[in-house]
C-alpha positions as CSV (number, residue, x, y, z in Angstrom):
1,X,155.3,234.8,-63.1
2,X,155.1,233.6,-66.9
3,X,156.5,230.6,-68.7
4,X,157.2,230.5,-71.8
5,X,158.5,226.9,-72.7
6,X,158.7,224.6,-75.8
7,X,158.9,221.1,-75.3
8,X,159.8,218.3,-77.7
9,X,158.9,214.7,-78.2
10,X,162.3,212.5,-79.5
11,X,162.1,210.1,-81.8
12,X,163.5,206.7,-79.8
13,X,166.3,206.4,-82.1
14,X,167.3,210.0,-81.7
15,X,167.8,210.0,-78.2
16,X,171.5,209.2,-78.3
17,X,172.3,212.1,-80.6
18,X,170.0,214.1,-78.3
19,X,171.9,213.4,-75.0
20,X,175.2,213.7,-76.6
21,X,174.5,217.0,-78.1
22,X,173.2,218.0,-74.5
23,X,176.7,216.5,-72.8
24,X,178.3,219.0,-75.1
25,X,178.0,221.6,-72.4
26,X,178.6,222.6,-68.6
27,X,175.1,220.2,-68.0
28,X,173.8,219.9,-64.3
29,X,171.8,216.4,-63.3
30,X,168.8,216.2,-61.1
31,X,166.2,213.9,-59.8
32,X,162.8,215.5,-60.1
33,X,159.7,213.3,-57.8
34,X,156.6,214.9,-58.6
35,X,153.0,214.3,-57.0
36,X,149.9,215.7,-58.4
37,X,146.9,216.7,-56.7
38,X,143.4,217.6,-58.0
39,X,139.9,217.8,-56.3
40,X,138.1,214.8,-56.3
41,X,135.8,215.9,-59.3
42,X,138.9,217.0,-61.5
43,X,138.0,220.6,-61.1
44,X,141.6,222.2,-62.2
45,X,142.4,220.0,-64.6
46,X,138.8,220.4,-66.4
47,X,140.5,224.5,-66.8
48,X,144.6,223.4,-67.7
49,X,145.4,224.3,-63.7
50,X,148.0,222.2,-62.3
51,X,149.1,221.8,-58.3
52,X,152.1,219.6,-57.8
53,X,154.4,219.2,-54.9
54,X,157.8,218.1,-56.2
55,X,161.2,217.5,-54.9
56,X,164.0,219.1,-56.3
57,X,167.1,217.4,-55.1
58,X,166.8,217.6,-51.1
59,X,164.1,220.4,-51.2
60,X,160.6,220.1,-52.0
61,X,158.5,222.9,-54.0
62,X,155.0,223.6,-54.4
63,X,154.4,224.3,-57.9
64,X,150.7,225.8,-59.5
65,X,150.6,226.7,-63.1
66,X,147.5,227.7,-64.8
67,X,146.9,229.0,-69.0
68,X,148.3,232.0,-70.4
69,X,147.0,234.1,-73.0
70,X,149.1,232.9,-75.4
71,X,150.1,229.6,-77.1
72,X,152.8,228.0,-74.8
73,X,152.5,230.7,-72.4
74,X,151.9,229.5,-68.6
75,X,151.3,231.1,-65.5
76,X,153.5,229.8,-62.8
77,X,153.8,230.2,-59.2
78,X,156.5,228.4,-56.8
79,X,156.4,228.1,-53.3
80,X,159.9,226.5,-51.3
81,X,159.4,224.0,-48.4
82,X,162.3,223.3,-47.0
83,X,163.1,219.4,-46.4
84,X,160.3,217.6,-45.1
85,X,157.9,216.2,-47.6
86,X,154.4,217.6,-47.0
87,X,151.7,215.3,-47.7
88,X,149.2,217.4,-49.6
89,X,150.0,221.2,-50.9
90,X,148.0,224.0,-49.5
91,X,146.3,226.3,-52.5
92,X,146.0,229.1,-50.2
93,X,150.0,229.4,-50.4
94,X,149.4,230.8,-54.0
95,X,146.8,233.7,-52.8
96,X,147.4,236.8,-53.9
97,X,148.6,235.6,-57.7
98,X,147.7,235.7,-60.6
99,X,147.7,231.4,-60.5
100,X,146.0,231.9,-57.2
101,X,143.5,234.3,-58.3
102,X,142.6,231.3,-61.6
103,X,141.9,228.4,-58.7
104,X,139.6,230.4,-57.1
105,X,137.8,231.2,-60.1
106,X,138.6,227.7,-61.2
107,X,137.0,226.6,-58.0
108,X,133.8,229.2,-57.9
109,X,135.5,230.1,-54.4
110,X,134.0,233.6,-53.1
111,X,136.4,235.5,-50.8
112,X,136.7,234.0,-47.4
113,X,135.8,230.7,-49.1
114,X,137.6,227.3,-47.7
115,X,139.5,225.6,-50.2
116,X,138.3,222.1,-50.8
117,X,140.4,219.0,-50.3
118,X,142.8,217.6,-52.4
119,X,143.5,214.0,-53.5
120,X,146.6,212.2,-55.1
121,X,146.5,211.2,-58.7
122,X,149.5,210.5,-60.7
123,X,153.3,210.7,-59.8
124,X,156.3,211.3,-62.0
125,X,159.8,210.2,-61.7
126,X,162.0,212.1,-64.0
127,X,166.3,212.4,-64.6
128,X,166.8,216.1,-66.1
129,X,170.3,217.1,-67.5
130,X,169.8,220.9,-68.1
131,X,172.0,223.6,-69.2
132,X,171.9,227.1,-70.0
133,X,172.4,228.8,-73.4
134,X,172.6,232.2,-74.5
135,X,171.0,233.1,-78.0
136,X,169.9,236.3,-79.8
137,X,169.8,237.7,-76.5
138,X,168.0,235.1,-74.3
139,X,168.9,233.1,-71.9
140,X,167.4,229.7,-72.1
141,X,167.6,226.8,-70.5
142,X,167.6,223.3,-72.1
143,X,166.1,220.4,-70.3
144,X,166.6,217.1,-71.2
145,X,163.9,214.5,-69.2
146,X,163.7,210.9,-68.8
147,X,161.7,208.9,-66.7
148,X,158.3,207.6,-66.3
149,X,154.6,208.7,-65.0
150,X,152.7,206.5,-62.8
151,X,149.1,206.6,-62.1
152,X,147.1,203.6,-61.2
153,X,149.6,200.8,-61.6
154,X,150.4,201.6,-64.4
155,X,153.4,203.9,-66.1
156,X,154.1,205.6,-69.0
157,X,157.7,206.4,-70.0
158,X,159.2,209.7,-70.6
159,X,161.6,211.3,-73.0
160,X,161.2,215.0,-73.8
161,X,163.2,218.1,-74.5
162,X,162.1,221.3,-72.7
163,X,163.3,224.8,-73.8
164,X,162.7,227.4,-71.1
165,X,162.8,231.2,-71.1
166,X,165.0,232.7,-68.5
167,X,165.4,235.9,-69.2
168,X,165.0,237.7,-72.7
169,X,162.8,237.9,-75.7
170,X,161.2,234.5,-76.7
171,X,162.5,234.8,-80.0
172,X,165.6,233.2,-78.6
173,X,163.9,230.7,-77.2
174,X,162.0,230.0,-80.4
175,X,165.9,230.5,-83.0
176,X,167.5,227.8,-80.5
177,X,164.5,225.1,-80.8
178,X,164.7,225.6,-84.4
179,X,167.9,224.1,-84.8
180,X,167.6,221.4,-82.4
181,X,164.0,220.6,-83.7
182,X,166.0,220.6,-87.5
183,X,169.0,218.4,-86.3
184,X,167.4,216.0,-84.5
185,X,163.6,215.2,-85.8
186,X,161.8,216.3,-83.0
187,X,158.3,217.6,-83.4
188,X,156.9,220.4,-81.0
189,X,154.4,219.0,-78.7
190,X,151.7,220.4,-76.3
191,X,151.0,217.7,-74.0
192,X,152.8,218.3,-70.5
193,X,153.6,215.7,-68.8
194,X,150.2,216.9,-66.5
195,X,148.2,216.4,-69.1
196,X,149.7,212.6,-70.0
197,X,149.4,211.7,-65.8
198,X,145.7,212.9,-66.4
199,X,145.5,211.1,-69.3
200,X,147.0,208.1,-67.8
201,X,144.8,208.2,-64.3
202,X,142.1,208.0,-66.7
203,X,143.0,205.0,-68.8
204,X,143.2,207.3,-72.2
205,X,145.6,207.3,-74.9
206,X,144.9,210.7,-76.4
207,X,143.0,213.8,-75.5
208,X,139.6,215.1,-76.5
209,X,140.1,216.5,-80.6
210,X,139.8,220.2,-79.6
211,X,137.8,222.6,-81.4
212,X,138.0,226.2,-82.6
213,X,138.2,229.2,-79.9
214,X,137.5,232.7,-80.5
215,X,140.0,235.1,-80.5
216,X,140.8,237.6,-77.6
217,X,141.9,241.1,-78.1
218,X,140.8,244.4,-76.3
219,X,138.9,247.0,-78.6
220,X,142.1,249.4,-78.5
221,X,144.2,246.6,-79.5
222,X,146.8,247.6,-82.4
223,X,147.0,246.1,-85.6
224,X,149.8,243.4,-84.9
225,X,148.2,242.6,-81.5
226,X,144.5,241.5,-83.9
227,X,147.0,239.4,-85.7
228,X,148.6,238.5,-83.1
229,X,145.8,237.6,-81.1
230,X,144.4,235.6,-84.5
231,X,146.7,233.5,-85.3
232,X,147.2,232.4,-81.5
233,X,143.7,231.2,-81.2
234,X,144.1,229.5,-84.3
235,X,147.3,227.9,-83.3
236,X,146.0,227.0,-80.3
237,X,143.7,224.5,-81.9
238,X,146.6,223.1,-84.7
239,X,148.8,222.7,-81.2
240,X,146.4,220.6,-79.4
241,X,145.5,218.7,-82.5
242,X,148.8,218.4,-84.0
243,X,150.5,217.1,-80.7
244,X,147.9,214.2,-80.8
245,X,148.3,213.2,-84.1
246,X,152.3,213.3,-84.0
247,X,152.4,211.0,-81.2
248,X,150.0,208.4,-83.0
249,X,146.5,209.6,-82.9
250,X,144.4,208.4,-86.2
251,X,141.2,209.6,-84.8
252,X,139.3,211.0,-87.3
253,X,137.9,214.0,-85.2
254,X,141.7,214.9,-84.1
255,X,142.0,214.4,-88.1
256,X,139.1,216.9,-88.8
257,X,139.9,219.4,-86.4
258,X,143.6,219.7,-87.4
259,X,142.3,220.4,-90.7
260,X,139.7,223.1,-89.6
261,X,142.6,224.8,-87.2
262,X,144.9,225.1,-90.4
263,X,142.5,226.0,-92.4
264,X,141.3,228.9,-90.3
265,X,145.2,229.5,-89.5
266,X,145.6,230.1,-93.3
267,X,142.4,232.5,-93.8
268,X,144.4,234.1,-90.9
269,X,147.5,234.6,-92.7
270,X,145.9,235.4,-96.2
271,X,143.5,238.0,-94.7
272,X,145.7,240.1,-92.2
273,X,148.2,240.2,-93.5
274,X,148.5,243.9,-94.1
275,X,147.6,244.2,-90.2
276,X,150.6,241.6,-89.1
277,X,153.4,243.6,-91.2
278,X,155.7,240.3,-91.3
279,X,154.7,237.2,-90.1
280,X,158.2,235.9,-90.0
281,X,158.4,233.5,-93.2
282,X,156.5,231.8,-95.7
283,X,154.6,229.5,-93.8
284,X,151.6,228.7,-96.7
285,X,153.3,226.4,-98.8
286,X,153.9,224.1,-95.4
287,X,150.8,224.3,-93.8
288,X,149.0,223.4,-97.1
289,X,151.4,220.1,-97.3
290,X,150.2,219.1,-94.1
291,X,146.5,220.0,-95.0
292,X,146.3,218.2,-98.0
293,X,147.9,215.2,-96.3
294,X,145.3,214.8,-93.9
295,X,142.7,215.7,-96.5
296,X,143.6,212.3,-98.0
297,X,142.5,210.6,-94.5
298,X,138.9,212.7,-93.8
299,X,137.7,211.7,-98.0
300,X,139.0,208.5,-97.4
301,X,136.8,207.9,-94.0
302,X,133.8,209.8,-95.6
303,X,134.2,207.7,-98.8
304,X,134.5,204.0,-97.1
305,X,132.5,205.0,-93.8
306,X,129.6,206.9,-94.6
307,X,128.7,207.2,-98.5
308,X,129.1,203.5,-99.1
309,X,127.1,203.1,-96.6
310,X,124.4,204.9,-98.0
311,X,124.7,203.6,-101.3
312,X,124.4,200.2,-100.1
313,X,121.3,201.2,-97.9
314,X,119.8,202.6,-101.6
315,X,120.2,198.8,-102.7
316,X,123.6,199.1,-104.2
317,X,125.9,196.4,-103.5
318,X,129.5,196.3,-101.5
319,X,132.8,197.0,-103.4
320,X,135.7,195.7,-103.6
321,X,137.8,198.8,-102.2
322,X,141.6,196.2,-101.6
323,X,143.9,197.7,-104.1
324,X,141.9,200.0,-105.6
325,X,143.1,202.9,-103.8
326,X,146.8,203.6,-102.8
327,X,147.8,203.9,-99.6
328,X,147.2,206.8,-97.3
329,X,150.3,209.2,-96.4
330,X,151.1,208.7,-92.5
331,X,149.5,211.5,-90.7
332,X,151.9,211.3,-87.8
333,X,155.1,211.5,-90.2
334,X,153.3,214.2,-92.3
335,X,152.7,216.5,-89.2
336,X,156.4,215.2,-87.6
337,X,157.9,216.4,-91.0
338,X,160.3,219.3,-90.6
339,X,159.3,221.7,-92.7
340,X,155.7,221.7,-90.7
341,X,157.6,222.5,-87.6
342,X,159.6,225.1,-88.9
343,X,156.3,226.8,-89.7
344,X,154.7,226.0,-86.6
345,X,157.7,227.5,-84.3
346,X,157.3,230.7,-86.7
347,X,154.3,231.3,-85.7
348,X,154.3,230.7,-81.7
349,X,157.7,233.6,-82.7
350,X,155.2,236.0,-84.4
351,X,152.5,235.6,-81.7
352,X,154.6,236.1,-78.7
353,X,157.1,238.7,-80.5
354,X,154.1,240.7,-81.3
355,X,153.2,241.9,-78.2
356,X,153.5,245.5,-77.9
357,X,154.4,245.9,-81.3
358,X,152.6,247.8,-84.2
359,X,153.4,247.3,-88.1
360,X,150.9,249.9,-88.8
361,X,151.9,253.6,-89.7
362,X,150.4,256.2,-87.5
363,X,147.9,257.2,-90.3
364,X,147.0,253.2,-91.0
365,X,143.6,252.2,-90.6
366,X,142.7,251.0,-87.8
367,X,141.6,247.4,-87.3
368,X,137.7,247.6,-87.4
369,X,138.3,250.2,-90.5
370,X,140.5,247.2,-92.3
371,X,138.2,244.5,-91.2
372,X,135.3,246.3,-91.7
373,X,136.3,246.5,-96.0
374,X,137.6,242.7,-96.1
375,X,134.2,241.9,-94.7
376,X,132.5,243.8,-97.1
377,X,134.9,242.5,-100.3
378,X,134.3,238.8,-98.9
379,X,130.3,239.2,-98.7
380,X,129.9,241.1,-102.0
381,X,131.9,238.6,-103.9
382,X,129.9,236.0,-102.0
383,X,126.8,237.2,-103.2
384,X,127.5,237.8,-106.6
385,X,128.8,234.9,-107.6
386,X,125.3,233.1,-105.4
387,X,123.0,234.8,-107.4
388,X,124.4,233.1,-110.4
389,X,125.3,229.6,-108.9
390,X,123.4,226.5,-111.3
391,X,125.2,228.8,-113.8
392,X,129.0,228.6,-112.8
393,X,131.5,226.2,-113.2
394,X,132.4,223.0,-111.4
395,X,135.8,224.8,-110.3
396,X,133.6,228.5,-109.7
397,X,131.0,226.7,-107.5
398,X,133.8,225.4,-105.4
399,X,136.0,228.1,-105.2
400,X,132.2,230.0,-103.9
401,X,132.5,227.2,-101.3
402,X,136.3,228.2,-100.5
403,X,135.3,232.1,-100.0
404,X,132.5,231.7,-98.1
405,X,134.5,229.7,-95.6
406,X,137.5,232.7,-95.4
407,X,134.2,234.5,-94.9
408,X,133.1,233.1,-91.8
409,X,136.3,232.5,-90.2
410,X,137.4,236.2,-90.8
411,X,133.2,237.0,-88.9
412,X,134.4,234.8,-86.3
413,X,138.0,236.5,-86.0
414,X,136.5,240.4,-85.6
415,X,133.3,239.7,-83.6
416,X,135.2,241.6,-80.6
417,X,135.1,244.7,-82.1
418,X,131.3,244.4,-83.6
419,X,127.9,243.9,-81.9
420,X,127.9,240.3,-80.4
421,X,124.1,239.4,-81.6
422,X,124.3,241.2,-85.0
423,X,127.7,238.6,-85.6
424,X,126.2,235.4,-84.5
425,X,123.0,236.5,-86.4
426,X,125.2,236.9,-89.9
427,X,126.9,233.8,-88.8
428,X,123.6,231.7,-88.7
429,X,122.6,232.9,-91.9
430,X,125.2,231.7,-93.7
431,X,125.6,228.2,-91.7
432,X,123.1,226.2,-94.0
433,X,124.2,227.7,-97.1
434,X,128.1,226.4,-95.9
435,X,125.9,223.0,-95.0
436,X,124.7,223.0,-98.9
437,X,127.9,223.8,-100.8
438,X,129.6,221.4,-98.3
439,X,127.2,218.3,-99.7
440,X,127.6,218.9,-102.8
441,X,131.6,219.0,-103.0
442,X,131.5,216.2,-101.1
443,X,129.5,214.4,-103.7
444,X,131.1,215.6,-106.5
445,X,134.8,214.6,-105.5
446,X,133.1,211.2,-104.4
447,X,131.4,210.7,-107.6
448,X,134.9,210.8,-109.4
449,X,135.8,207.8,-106.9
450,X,133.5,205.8,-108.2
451,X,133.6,207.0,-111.8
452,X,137.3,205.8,-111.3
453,X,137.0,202.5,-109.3
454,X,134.3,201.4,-111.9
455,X,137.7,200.3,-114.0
456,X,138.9,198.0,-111.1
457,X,135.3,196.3,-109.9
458,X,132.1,196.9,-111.9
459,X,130.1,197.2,-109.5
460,X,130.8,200.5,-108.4
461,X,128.8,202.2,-111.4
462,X,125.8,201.9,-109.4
463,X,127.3,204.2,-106.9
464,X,128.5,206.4,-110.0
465,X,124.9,206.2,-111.3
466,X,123.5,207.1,-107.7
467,X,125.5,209.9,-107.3
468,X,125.0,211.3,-110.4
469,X,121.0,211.4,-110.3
470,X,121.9,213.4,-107.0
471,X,123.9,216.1,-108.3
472,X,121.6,218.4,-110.0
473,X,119.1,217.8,-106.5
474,X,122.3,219.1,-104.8
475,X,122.9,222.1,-107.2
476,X,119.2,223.7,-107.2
477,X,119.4,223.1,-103.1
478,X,122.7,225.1,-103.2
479,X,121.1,227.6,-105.5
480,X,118.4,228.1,-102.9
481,X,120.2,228.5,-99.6
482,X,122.5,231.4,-101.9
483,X,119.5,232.8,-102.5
484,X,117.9,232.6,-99.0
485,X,121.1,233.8,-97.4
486,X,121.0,237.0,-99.8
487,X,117.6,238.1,-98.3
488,X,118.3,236.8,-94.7
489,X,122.0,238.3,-94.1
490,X,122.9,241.4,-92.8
491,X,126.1,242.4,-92.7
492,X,127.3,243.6,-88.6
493,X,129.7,245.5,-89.5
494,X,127.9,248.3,-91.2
């Protein structure tokens, strides 16, 4: 079985509205006591698999759900046991499934294999009102949860919205969490309440800032189902990333890696576009708020953190940064906000309405043909504008900087359909020359800092002067690894 759920954090001055809109209906109450069971080592949840024995009024359940293959897709599978509470579940219950068939590869189990022992780590102790709703066709039901997780002695309260497919297209599922998310402030969220117990057994606030994945997509695949396929790696990332962040996370790497997911969710939508057909709305103009927000947060880190740093170390002496910069936008209200949820629920709609689905006409090319000609547009460009580079522009040499970086990502996107080694080999080449152009920026946006702060302490045209004997260093470097990466690349998907 498949789940196919959207869950919501509530802002704690929203939860009223939320419960009275909920009490609107035919709701149904329940007590849900949950125990969670892992190896000892923390085997399954190292892969997302989750084992749970919970009690649903008088009965209890034995519940394993593992990843899907898309974002906020599950596998599930439930097993009833009556009225006696077991004391630890039994993975061999879920042989023969496809959540059964993930443990044991989970678990490195060959067939005949024991299962290994299983130990206790967090409980929950949630109130659900729930309801079910019909919309475009679907029948979902909506879960309203309150409570708390315990793990260790200590708890962690509880207050989430669920929507879950029942039966029907999630498109439904995705139209009806539009309007609540709208109506009440909530912002979509990827942490299950597993993966706060886990994070609460071990003592953590926030997950591990999680890093781009490759597409997957069969050879044969269609053109939507590339797309498809695309932006749900990418949103994968933004998902994981973005939940952190909304709930409070000012790590910079949660920071940095939102960033990289939208930005690779953006080459996604500029670039195949002609294989998605629709991708539901104009989602650009959001995802670029968002991006620039955080922007603010990574130049201010790199500014305060690291370059002055190294100015100082070149004999330069500390500034006076109070008051001369304004303040930073909140990162968690600019990734609440709802105009970025809209756009995120969009896409999760596209990725999972895609499935099975072509835009293409029966004569369109196919999607090694299409990607094979943006590669080749992307690469040429690339190269011409290298050859000249000490010669452009400020605004050229960056906008080089901004089309290699559609470059690789769109490399990265189609190495399923091109030779494996050829890709990475391509991808290596043009790593330092991204390294160079990637300095330089840097530098040049941080010499404008200083140029600017210079008005409100003095002392900061030292670091102006520093970074200004640097830049032509920087530009002939940049010149160099263009040139390099002309003689060194070859293009895979010739």
């Amino acid at each position: 079985m498949t789940e196919f759920e959207l869950k919501f954090e509530i802002p704690p001055a929203r939860h009223p509205a939320v419960e009275a809109a909920m009490r609107r209906g035919r709701v149904v109450q329940q007590r849900l006591q949950a125990r969670y069971f892992d190896t000892p080592d923390g085997s399954l949840a190292a892969q997302g698999v989750v084992v749970r024995l919970r009690k649903e009024g008088r009965q209890w359940v034995q519940t394993a759900k593992a990843p899907g293959n898309r974002a906020l897709e599950r596998l599930e599978h439930n097993v009833a046991l009556g009225v006696k509470a077991p004391s630890v579940p039994e993975l061999a219950r879920h042989n023969g499934t496809a959540v059964g068939d993930t443990i044991r590869q989970t678990l490195k189990l060959k067939p005949g294999d024991a299962f290994p022992a299983l130990v206790q780590v967090y409980t929950t102790d949630i109130v659900r009102l729930s309801r079910l709703v019909r919309m475009r066709g679907a029948d979902v039901e909506i879960a309203l949860d309150q409570g708390h997780i315990a793990a260790g002695g200590k708890t962690l309260p509880v207050s989430e919205l669920e929507l879950e497919l029942k039966h029907g297209q999630p498109v439904g599922a995705v139209a009806l969490a539009s309007n609540w998310c709208l109506k009440h402030g909530l912002w979509l969220s990827s942490v299950s309440k597993s993966m706060k117990g886990q994070r609460l057994a071990a003592g953590q606030d926030f997950g591990v800032a999680v890093g781009a994945r490759p597409p997957r997509f069969p050879r044969h695949a269609s053109n939507r189902e590339v797309a498809a396929a695309v932006v749900a790696a990418c949103m994968d990332q933004v998902l994981a990333n973005a939940s952190d962040v909304a709930g409070g996370c000012t790590g910079e790497e949660h920071i940095h890696q939102l960033r990289v997911g939208l930005r690779r969710l953006r080459t996604a939508l500029r670039e195949l576009e002609p294989l998605a057909g629709d991708w539901g709305g104009p989602w650009e103009e959001a995802l670029v708020d968002v991006f620039r927000a955080l922007g603010q947060h990574r130049d201010r880190d790199y500014l305060m953190r690291e370059l002055q740093g190294q100015i100082e170390a070149a004999g330069g002496p500390p500034l006076d940064w109070q008051g001369a910069l304004g303040a930073l936008p909140s990162a968690a209200k600019s990734v609440q906000s709802p105009v970025f949820q809209q756009a995120l629920l969009g896409l999760v709609g596209f990725v999972h309405d895609a499935a099975g689905k072509d835009a293409s006409a029966p004569d369109a090319a196919s999607p090694k043909k299409f990607l094979r000609k943006r590669l080749a547009r992307l690469h040429k460009q690339g190269l011409a504008q290298g050859r000249q580079f000490t010669d452009l522009p400020e605004p050229e040499q960056h906008g080089l900087r901004k089309r290699l970086k559609r470059l690789r990502y769109l490399a990265e996107f189609a190495r399923p359909l091109f030779a494996r080694r050829k890709t990475a080999d391509y991808l290596a080449a043009l790593k330092p020359l991204q390294d160079a152009l990637g300095t330089y920026h840097d530098e040049v946006a941080a010499l404008q800092v200083w140029q600017g702060l210079s008005d409100h302490d003095p002392r900061a045209l030292f670091g102006a002067g520093w970074l200004s004997a640097r830049r032509e260093g920087h530009v002939q470097a940049c010149q160099q690894a263009c040139d390099r990466f002309s003689r060194q690349a070859r293009p895979f998907w010739d």
